[in-house]
Every structure is written in structure tokens, then in C-alpha cells.
TIKESE-171668 format. One record per residue (C-alpha): residue number from 1; y, x, z. Coordinates in pm, 1 decimal, m for minus. Layout:
% TIKESE-171668
num, north, east, up
NUM, Y, X, Z
...
% end
This chain:
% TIKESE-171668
num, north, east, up
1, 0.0, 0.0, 0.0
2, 314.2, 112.4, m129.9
3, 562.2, 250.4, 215.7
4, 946.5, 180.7, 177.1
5, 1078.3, 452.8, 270.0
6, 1429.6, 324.4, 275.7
7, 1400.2, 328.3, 699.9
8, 1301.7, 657.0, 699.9
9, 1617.5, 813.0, 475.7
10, 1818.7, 659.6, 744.5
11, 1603.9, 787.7, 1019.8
12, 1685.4, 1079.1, 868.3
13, 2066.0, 1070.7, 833.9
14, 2115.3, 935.8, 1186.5
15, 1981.2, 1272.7, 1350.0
16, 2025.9, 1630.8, 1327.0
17, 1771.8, 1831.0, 1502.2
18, 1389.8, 1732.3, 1496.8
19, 1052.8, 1840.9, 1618.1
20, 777.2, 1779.4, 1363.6
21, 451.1, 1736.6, 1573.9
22, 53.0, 1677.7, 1516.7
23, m273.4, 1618.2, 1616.2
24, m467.1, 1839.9, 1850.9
25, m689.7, 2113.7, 1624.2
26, m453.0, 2082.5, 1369.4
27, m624.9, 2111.3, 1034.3
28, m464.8, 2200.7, 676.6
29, m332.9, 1826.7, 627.5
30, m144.2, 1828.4, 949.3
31, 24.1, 2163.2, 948.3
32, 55.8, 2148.7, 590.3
33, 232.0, 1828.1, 614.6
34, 467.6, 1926.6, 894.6
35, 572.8, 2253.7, 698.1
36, 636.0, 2052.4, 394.1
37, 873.0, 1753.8, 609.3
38, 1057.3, 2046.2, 754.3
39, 1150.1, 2212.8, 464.9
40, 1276.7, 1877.2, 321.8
41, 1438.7, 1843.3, 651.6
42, 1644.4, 2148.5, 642.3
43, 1761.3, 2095.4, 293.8
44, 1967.0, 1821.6, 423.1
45, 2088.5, 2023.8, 650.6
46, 1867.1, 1972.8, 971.0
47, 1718.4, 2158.6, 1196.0
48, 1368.4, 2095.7, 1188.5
49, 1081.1, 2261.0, 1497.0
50, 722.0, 2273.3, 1361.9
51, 491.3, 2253.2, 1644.3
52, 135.9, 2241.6, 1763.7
53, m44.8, 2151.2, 2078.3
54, m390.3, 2351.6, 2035.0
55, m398.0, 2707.4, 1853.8
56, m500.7, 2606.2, 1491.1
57, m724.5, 2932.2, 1484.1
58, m722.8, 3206.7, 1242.1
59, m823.8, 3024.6, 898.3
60, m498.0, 2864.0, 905.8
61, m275.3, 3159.0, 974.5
62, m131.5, 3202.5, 677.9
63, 72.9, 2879.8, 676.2
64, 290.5, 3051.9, 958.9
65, 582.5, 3195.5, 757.4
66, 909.9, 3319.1, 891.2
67, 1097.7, 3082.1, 706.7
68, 891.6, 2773.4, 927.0
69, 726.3, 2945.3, 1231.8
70, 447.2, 2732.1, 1395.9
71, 519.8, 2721.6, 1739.6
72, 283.9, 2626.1, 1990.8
73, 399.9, 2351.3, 2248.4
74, 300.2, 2425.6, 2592.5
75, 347.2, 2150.1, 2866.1
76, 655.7, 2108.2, 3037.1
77, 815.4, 2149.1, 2682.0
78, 1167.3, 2274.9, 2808.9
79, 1244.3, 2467.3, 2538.4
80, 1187.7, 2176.3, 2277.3
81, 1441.2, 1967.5, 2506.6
82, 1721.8, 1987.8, 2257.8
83, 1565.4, 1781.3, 2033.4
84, 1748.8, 1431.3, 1871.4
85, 1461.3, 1329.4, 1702.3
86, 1046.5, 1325.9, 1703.1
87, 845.5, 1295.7, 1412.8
88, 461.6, 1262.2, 1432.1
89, 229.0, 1381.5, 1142.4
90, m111.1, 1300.4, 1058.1
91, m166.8, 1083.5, 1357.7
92, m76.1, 791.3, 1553.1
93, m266.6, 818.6, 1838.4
94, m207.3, 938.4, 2167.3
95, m487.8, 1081.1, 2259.7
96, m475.6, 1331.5, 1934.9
97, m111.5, 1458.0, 2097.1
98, m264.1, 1628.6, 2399.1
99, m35.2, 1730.9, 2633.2
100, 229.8, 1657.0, 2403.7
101, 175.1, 1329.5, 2411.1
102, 383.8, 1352.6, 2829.2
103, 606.4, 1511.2, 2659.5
104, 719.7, 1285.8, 2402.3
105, 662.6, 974.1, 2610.3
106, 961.2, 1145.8, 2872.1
107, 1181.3, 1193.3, 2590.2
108, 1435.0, 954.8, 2531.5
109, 1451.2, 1025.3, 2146.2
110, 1411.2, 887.2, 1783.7
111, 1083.4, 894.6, 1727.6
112, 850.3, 837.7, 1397.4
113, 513.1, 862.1, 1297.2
114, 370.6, 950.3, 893.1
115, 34.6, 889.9, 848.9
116, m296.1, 766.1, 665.5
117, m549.1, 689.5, 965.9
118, m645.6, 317.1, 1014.4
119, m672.0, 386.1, 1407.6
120, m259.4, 394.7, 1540.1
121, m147.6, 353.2, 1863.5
122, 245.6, 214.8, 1944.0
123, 415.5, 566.6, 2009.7
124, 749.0, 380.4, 2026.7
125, 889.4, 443.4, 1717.3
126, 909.6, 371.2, 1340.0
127, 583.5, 407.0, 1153.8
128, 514.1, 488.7, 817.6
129, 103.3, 418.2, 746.1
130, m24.1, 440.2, 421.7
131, m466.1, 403.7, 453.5
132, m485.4, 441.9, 125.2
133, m311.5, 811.1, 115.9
134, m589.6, 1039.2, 73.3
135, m383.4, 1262.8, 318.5
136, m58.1, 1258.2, 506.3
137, 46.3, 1566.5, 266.6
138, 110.7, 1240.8, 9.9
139, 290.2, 1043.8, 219.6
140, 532.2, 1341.6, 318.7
141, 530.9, 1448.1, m51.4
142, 674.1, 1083.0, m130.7
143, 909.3, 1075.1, 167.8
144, 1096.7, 1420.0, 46.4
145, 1150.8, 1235.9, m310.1
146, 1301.7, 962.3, m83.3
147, 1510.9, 1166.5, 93.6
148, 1628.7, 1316.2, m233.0
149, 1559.6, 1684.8, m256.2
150, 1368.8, 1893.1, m458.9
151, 1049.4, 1998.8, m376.5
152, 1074.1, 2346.7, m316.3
153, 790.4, 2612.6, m356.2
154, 735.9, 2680.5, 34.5
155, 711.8, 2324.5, 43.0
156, 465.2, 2276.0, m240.5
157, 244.0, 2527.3, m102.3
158, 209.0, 2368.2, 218.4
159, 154.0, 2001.9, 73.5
160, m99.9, 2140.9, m197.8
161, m249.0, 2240.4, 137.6
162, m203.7, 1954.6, 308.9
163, m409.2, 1763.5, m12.5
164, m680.5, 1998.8, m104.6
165, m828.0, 2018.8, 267.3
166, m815.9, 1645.4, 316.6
167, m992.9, 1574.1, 0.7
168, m1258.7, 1849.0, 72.7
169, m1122.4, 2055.3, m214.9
170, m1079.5, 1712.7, m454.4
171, m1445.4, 1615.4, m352.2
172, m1438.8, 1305.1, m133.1
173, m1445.6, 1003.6, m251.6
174, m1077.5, 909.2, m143.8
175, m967.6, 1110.5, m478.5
176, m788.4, 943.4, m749.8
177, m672.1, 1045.0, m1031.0
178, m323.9, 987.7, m888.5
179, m472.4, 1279.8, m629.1
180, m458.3, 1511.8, m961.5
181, m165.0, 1388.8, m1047.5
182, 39.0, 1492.9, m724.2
183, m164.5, 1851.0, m761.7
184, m39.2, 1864.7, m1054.1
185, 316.3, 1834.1, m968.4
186, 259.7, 2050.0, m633.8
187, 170.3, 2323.0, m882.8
188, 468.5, 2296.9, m1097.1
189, 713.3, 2292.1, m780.0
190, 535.0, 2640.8, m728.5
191, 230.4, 2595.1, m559.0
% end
């Protein structure tokens, strides 16, 4: 089903500096997906925080760049405090958040949720769901043509990422030919 993004843009344009979080064992989808929202982010002039609650292990260590540092949330969370803004990727549930999941609860902020899991929890904020997204790498891919930028290579990287791990390397049966399609376009942004 077909999001309208039209919320989100103005989620967007309301705040300034966000914290793009994910589930627990983060897997190419999720961090893929949070690099790619924050580079969107910060071409509108944001600041944008890509975090994680659990170490995502060595196989994904080459998605930490300098440009957008993974940094790993550790419970109280003071030094994400000077935040305007939550966004939640690949999840909507709270027991994926681990002990971020305090943490945002305590936070009197924006908060938002992208994702393409049937199972969602309220996490007290907007919520963009798309089940038939064969990853959340899609739905952030969409939401950066929404917001109007350009897909930029660091960004195509990460969301070529984000699709080829969630589709088992275009093997499960959740791929399209629209799945092809968005490679295809990931590749000419520079993936």
C-alpha cells in the first residue's frame, strides 16, 4: 500500500536535530536504512545521529563511515539528550529497541517510525508502514524523493544495502520486479 509521505516532509521541516534509531542486532536493512535517512536528513540541513543499541558485529563494519558514524547507544542516553526529534527504522516494536526503548519513552520529542513489519507497537508517534516493502531500505528510498533531494552515492550504497540483505541477495520471494527496479536506480545514484 502506497505511504503518503506528505506528513513526513513536514515532520521533517518542523525539527532540526534527529536521532535515527533501530532494532536490537541490527542487520544490513536497518543500518542501511538509517545511513541512507540521515544523509537525506542532512541535505536539508539537519543534523541527523545514527545509532544502535547492540554492537552489529564485524560483517557490518564497513557501513561505519566518517561521514555517518554508527554510534552505539548506551543506557542513560545523556549524550543523545539534545535531540528534537526520534525516528525509528526497521521496527515498531518495543521490545526490538532494547534499552533504548527507556530512553525514548522519557523523551519528550517528535517521534516517527519507517517500516515494513506487520507486528507494530504504538511508540507514540507518526508511523509510516508499508508490509508490502520488501525492506525498510524502500520505504526510506521513497521518503528521500519526498523530501526532495537527490539520492546521493553514500546514500545509495547504504540503501542498496539495506535491499539486497532483506531480500536474501534478490532471492526471497518478497522480490518484485519493482525490487530490480529500485537496484537499478541505487546503482545509478552510485551504488
Amino acid at each position: 500500500m502506497p505511504i503518503d509521505w506528505t506528513p513526513f516532509v513536514e515532520f521533517v521541516r518542523a525539527h532540526q536535530r534527529f536521532l535515527i534509531m533501530t532494532h536490537v542486532r541490527p542487520d544490513g536493512d536497518a543500518l542501511g536504512s538509517e545511513i541512507g535517512l540521515a544523509c537525506a536528513l542532512r541535505q536539508l540541513g539537519k543534523s541527523a545521529r545514527v545509532a544502535v543499541a547492540s554492537d552489529p558485529g564485524p560483517r557490518y563494519e564497513f557501513a561505519n563511515t566518517p561521514s555517518t558514524p554508527i554510534e552505539r547507544f548506551r543506557a542513560p542516553g545523556d549524550e543523545f539528550k539534545n535531540i528534537d526529534a526520534i525516528i525509528v527504522v526497521d521496527t515498531g516494536t518495543w521490545g526490538q529497541l532494547g534499552d533504548f526503548g527507556a530512553f525514548m519513552r522519557s523523551m519528550p520529542v517528535a517521534k516517527a517510525v519507517i517500516d515494513h513489519h506487520r507486528t507494530q507497537d504504538d511508540l507514540g508517534g507518526l508511523r509510516f508502514v508499508d508490509t508490502t516493502a520488501e525492506a525498510a531500505g524502500r520505504l526510506v528510498y521513497d521518503a528521500t524523493l519526498a523530501l526532495g533531494v537527490p539520492v546521493t552515492a553514500e546514500a545509495a550504497n547504504a540503501l542498496f544495502l539495506a535491499l539486497a540483505t532483506d531480500t536474501g541477495w534478490f532471492r526471497h520471494s518478497s522480490v518484485e520486479p519493482r525490487t530490480f527496479e529500485l537496484a537499478r536506480e541505487l546503482v545509478a545514484a552510485g551504488a
